[in-house]
Every structure is written in structure tokens, then in C-alpha cells.
N, C-alpha and C positions, 0 to 999 in steps of 0.2 A: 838938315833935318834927318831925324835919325830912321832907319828903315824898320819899320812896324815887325813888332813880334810875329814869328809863326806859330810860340807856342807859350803858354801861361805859366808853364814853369818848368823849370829841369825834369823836374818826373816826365809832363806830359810829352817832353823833348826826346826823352831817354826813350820812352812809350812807344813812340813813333819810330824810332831807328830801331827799337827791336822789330815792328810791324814792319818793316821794310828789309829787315832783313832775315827775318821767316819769309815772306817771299821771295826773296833772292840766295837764297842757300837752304841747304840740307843737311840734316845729321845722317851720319855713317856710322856703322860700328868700326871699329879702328881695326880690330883683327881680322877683319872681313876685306876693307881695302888693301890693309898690308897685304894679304894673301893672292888680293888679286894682282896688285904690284908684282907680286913675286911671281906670278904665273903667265904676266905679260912677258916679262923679263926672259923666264925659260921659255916662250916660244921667240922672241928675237934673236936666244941663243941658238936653237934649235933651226931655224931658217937659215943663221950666217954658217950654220955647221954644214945643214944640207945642202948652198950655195956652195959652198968650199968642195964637197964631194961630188959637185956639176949639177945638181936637181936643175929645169930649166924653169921651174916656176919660183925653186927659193931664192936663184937668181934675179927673176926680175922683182920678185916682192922687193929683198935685202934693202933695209935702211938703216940709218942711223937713229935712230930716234925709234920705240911703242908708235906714238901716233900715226910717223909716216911707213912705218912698216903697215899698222892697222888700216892705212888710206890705198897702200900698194894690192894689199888682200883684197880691198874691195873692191877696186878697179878689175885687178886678175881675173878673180870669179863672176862679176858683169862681162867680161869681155869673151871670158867662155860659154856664158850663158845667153849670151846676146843669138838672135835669130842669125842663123846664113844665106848667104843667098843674095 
């Protein structure tokens, strides 16, 4: 037995997966991303350059990767910011 339509017809099909996918994504302006790409990129560089000159904190940030440099910053700065005692 064949498995029951979900939808009446290719429009209403097509309909739907655009509604589902205006909720699941967003538009960007392109030169605004690129930009920020490129501004992530020169603080990566900027962290392995200031690791290389000894900083102790572009040391511990220094990753391979924007994301896990961005996860290392946030760690760093909680962990200074954290109460003592």
C-alpha cells in the first residue's frame, strides 16, 4: 500500500520546504559576512603573532581554527573574570 500524500501537489510541496526553511536559515548580506570573515581571520593572525612574541594570554587562546580560538577567548576572559577566593 502506497504511503499517503503529505502534500496535494508540487507547489504545495515546494510551499512547505520554503516555510521550513525561512525557519531554519537566514539571509546575510554577502559583503558584510565576507568582511567579518576577513576580520576574524586578522585576529587569528594577530593572536599567533602575539603568541610568537610570548603574550601569555595569545598563548593560551592560539588555535587552529576562528571557532576554537573564539571558544579559547571565552574561556580566558571567564576565567579572569571569575570571583577569587
Amino acid at each position: 500500500m502506497a504511503r499517503p500524500k503529505k502534500h496535494e501537489s508540487a507547489a504545495a510541496r515546494q510551499a512547505a520546504h520554503r516555510q521550513r526553511a525561512k525557519e531554519q536559515w537566514i539571509e546575510v548580506d554577502r559583503a558584510s559576512y565576507d568582511a567579518l570573515v576577513a576580520r576574524l581571520e586578522s585576529l587569528q593572525q594577530a593572536v599567533s603573532h602575539a603568541a610568537a612574541a610570548g603574550d601569555a594570554l595569545a598563548q593560551q587562546c592560539r588555535a587552529g581554527s576562528v571557532d576554537t580560538l573564539l571558544d579559547n577567548l571565552i574561556v580566558a576572559f571567564e576565567q579572569r573574570a571569575a570571583p577569587t577566593g
